[in-house]
C-alpha positions as CSV (number, residue, x, y, z in Angstrom):
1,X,-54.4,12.0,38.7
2,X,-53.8,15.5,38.8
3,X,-50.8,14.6,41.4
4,X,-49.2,12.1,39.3
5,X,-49.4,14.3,36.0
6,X,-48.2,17.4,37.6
7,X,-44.7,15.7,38.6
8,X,-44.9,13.8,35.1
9,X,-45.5,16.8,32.9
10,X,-42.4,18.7,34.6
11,X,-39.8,15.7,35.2
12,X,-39.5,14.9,31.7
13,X,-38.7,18.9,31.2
14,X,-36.0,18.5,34.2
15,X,-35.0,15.2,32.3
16,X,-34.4,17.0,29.4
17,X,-32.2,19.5,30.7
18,X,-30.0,17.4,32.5
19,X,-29.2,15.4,29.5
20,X,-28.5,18.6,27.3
21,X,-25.9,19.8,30.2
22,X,-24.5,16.4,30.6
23,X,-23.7,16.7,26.7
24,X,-22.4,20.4,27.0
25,X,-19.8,19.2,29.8
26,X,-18.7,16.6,28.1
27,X,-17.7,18.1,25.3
28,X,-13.1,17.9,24.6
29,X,-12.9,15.2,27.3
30,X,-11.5,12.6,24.9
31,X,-8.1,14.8,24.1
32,X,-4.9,12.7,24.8
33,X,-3.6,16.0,27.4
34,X,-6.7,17.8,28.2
35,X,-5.7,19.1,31.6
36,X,-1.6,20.6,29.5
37,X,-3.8,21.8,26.8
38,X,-4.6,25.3,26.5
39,X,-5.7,27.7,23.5
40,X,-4.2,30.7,23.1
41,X,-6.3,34.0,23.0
42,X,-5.9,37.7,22.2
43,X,-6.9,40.7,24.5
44,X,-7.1,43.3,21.6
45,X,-7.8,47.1,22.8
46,X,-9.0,49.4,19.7
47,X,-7.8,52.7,19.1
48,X,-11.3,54.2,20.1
49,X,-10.6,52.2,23.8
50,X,-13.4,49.2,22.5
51,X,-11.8,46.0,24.2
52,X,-12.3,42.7,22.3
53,X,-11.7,39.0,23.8
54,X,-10.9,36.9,20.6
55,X,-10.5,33.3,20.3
56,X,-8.1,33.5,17.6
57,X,-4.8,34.7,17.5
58,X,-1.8,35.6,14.4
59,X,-0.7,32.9,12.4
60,X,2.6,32.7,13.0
61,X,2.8,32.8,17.0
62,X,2.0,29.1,16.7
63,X,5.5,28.7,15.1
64,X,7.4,31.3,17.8
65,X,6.2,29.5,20.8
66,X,6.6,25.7,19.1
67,X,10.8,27.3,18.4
68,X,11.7,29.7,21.2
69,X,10.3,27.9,24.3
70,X,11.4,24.6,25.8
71,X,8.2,24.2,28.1
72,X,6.1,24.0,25.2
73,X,5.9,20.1,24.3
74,X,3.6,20.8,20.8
75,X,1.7,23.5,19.0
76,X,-1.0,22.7,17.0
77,X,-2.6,25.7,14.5
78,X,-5.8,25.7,12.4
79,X,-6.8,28.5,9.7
80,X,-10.5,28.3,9.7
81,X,-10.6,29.8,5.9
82,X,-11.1,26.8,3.6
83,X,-14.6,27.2,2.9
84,X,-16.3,27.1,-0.3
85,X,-18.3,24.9,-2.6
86,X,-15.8,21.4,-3.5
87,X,-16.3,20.0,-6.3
88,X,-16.1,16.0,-7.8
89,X,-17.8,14.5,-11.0
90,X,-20.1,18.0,-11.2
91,X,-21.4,17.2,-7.7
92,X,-20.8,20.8,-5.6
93,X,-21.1,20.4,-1.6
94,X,-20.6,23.3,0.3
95,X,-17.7,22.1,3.0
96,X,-16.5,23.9,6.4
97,X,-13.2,23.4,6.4
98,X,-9.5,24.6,8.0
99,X,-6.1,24.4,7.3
100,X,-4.3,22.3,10.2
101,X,-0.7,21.6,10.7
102,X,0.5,17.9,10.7
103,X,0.6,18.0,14.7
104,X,-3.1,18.5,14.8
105,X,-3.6,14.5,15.6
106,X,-1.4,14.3,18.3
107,X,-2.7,17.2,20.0
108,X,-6.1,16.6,19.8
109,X,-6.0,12.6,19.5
110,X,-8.5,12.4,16.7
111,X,-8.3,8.8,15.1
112,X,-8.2,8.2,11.0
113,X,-10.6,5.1,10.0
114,X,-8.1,5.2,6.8
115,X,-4.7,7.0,6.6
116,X,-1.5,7.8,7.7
117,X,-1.9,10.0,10.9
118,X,1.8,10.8,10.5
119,X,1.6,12.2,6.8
120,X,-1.7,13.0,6.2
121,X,-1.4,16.7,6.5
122,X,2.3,16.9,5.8
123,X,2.2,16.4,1.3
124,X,0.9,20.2,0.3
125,X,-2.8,19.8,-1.1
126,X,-3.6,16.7,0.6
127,X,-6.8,17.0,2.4
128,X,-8.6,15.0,5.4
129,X,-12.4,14.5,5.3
130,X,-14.7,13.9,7.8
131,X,-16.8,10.5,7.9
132,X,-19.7,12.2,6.7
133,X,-18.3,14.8,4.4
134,X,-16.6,12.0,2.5
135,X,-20.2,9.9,2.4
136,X,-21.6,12.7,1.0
137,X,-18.9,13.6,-1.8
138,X,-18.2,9.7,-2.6
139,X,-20.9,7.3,-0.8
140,X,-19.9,3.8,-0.2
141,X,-17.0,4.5,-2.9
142,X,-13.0,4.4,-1.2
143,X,-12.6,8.6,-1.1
144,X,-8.4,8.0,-0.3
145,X,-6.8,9.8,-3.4
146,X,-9.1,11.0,-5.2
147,X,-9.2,14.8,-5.9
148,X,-11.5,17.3,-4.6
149,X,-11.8,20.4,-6.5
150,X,-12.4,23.8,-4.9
151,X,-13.0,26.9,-7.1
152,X,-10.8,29.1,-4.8
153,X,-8.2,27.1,-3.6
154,X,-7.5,24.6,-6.8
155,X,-7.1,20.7,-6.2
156,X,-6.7,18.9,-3.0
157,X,-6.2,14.9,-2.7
158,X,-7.8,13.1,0.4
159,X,-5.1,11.5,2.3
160,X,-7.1,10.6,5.1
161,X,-10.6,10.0,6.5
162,X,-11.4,10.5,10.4
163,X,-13.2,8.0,12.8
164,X,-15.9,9.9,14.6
165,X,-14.9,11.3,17.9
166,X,-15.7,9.1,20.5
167,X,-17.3,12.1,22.1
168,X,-18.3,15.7,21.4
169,X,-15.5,18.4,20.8
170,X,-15.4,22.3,20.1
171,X,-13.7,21.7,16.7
172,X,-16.3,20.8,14.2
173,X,-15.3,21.6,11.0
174,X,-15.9,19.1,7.8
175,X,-12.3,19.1,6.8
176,X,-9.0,19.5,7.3
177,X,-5.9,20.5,4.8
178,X,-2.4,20.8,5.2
179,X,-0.9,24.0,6.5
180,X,1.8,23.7,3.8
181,X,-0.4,24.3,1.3
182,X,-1.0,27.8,2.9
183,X,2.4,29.4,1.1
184,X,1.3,28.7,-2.3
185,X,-2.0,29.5,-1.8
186,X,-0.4,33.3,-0.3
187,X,1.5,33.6,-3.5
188,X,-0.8,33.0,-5.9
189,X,-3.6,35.6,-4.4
190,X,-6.1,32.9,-3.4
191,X,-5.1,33.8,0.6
192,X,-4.1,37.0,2.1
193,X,-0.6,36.7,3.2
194,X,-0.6,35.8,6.8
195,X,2.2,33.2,7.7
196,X,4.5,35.8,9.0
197,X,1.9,38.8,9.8
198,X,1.3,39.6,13.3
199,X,-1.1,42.4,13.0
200,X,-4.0,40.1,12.1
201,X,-5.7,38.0,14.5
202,X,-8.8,36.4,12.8
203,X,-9.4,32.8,11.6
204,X,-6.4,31.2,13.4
205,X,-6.4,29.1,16.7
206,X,-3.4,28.6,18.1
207,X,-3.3,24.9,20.8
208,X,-0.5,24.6,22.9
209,X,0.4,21.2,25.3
210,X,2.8,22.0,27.9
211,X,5.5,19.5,28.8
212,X,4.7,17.8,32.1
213,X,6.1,19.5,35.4
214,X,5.6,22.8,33.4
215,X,1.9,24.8,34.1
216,X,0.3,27.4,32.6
217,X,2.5,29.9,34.3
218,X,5.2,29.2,31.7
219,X,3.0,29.3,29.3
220,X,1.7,33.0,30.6
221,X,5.0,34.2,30.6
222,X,6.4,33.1,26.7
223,X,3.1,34.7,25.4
224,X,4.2,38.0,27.0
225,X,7.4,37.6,26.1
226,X,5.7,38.2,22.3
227,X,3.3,40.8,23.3
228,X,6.5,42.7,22.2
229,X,5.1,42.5,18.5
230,X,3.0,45.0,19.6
231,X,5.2,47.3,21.5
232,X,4.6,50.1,19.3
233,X,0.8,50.3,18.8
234,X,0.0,52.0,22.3
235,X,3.0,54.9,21.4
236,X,1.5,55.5,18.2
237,X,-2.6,55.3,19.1
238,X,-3.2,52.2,17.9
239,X,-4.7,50.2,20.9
240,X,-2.7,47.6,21.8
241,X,-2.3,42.9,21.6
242,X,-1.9,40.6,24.2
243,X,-2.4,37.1,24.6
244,X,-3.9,35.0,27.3
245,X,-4.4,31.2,27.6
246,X,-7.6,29.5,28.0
247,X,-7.3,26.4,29.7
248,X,-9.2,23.3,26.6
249,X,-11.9,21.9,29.6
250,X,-12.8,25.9,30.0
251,X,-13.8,26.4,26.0
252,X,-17.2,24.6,26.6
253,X,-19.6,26.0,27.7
254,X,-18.8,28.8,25.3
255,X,-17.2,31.9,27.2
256,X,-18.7,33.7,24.2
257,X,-15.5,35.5,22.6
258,X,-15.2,37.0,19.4
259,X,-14.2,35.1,16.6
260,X,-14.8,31.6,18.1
261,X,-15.2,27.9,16.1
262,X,-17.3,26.6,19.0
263,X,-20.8,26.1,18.3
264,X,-21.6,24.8,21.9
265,X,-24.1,26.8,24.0
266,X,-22.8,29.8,26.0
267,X,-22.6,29.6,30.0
268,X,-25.9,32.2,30.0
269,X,-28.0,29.7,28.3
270,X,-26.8,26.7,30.6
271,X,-27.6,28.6,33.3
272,X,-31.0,29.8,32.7
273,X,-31.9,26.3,31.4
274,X,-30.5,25.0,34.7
275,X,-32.9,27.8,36.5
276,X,-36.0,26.7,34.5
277,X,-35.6,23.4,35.1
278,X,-35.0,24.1,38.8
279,X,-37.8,26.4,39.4
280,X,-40.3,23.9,37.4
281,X,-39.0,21.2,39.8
282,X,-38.9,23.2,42.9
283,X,-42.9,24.3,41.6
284,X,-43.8,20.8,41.2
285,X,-42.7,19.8,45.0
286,X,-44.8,22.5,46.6
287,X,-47.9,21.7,44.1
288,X,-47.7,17.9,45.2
289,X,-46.6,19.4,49.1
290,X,-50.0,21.4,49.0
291,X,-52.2,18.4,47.5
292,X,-51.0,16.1,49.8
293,X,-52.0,18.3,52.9
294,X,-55.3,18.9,51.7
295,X,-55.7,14.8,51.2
296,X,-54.3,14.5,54.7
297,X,-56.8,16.5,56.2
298,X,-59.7,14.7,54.7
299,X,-58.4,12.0,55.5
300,X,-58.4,12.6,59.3
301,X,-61.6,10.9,60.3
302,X,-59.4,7.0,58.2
303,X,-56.6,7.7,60.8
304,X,-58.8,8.1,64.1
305,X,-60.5,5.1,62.9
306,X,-57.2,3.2,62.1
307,X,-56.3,4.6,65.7
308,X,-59.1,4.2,67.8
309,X,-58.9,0.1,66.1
310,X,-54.9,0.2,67.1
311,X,-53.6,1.4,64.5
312,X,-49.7,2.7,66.2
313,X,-48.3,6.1,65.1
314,X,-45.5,4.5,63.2
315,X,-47.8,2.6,60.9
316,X,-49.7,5.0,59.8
317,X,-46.7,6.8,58.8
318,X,-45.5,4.5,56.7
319,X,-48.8,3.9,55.3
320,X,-48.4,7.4,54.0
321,X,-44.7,7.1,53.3
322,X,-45.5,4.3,50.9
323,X,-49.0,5.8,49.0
324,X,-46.4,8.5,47.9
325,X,-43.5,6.9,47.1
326,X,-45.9,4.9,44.8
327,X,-47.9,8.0,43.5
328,X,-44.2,9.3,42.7
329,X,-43.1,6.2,41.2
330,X,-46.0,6.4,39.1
331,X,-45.0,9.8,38.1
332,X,-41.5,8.6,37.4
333,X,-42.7,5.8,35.0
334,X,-45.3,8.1,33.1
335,X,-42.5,10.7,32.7
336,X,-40.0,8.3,31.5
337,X,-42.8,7.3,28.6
338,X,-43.1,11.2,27.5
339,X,-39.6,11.3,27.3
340,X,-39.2,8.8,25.4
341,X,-42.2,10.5,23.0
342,X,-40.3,13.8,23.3
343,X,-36.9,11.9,22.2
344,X,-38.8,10.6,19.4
345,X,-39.5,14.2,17.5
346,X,-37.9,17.8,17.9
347,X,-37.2,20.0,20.2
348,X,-36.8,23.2,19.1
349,X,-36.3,22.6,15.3
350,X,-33.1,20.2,16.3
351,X,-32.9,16.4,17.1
352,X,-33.2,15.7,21.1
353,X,-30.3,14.6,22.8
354,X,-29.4,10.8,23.2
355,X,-30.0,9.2,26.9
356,X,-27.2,7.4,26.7
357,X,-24.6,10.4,26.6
């Protein structure tokens, strides 16, 4: 018993952790050009000589590189700032949201469940909702164009609703609206003016497919061709910009920059789960190891009896083989069960992953 429950208690624990890094690498393996996708990323250097790696990048390089370079096939830009409290028949939910340029579908190949992918974030103040942000402002009721209401940012009409991902991606906000909304919204005060400003970096993420044949090399080489924006900081003390790209499969597990959407665990944590669940397993083996030699031993008096009755080497072997194959089997089985218990409730305050990713 105490064999079978020692591998039991810790496979399930191994189980656990192979299913939670199995998720984490899957995450942005659904997008149409994963492997000619790249997010763009600033190296900023402060006056005082701090260096910051930021996930974001100015609003309008999105628009230089989509113009100005031939080996860039499309740009897609969000502007993580709509976030506030919308508002429909007095019901206030507090939504995530970002402001995302009409290319955002084909860069990213998210699907609409009802829609025009081609115009839903062209019309100014038109507004796409996640499947469960648009349960929980309308229920069962059709959400396409009706009008969402946000104190900051005035009226937006939903012009589209998305299908879930068929997998897990980086980009997780609740909804998106139309870049073209962004001007207005400038003009009027509601949004700082950054369409054309270069010396802010925050709150925009810049996504750039390459056109096949072309790698990241020209890609490398147009961003510092507009490193120029900054030629003057360094002469006048004020640190210095440059931008880097970081390749979409490289973005999860997170790298841990400033500024960044992604929610996803960061490489330290995968790897120190990885090491727990290794040194439990590696724990386990020696503990069943060390019972089993003890068993063997006192068991020695069975085998000279099987032997002196001709018993052959080989068969008594096996005969041992088999008890623990069985003995491990049974472990498999009884750790399967507490899975399936642990899968049932919480682990750590958040739902358990599903087996089936």
């Amino acid at each position: 018993f105490i064999t079978i429950a020692g591998l039991a208690v810790r496979i399930p624990v191994c189980m656990v952790v192979r299913i939670s890094e199995r998720r984490t690498f899957s995450y942005d393996n659904f997008h149409p050009a994963e492997a000619r996708t790249w997010r763009v990323t600033s190296q900023a250097l402060t006056p005082d000589g701090k260096r910051y790696h930021m996930a974001s990048c100015p609003l309008p390089l999105g628009d230089a590189l989509k113009t100005n370079y031939a080996a860039v096939e499309q740009v897609a830009t969000l502007y993580g700032v709509l976030s506030g409290e919308g508002i429909i028949n007095k019901k206030k939910i507090n939504v995530r949201g970002a402001f995302a340029t009409p290319s955002f579908f084909g860069v990213f190949g998210f699907k609409l469940a009802a829609g025009n992918p081609r115009t839903a974030l062209t019309i100014p103040n038109s507004i796409v909702l996640t499947a469960e942000t648009a349960q929980r402002f309308f229920g069962v009721n059709d959400p396409m164009g009706k009008v969402i209401q946000f104190d900051r940012f005035g009226s937006f009409i939903v012009s589209g609703v998305l299908q879930p991902a068929p997998a897990d991606s980086h980009i997780n906000y609740e909804a998106f609206a139309s870049m073209s909304s962004v001007a207005a919204l400038e003009q009027s005060g509601a949004l700082p003016e950054k369409l054309h400003d270069w010396n802010t970096v925050r709150s925009c993420y810049t996504y750039v497919v390459m056109r096949r044949g072309e790698g990241v090399s020209a890609l490398e080489s147009a961003l510092k061709d507009l490193d120029h924006h900054y030629d003057g900081l360094a002469e006048k003390g004020q640190g210095s910009v440059a931008f880097e790209p970081q390749a979409l499969s490289k973005i999860t597990p997170s790298q841990e920059l400033w500024d960044d959407i992604s929610g996803t665990p960061p490489w330290g944590k995968v790897l120190a789960e990885i090491g727990v669940a290794l040194g439990l397993l590696i724990c386990a083996c020696f503990n069943y190891t060390n019972l089993s030699i003890v068993r063997s031993l006192q068991r020695a008096k069975e085998v000279g009896v099987r032997k002196v009755n001709g018993a052959q080497r080989w068969q008594i072997f096996l005969q041992f083989i088999a008890e623990s194959v069985i003995m491990c089997l049974l472990s498999l089985v009884l750790a399967v069960f507490l899975l399936l218990i642990m899968q049932s409730t919480h682990f750590n305050g958040l739902p358990m992953p599903d087996a089936n990713l």
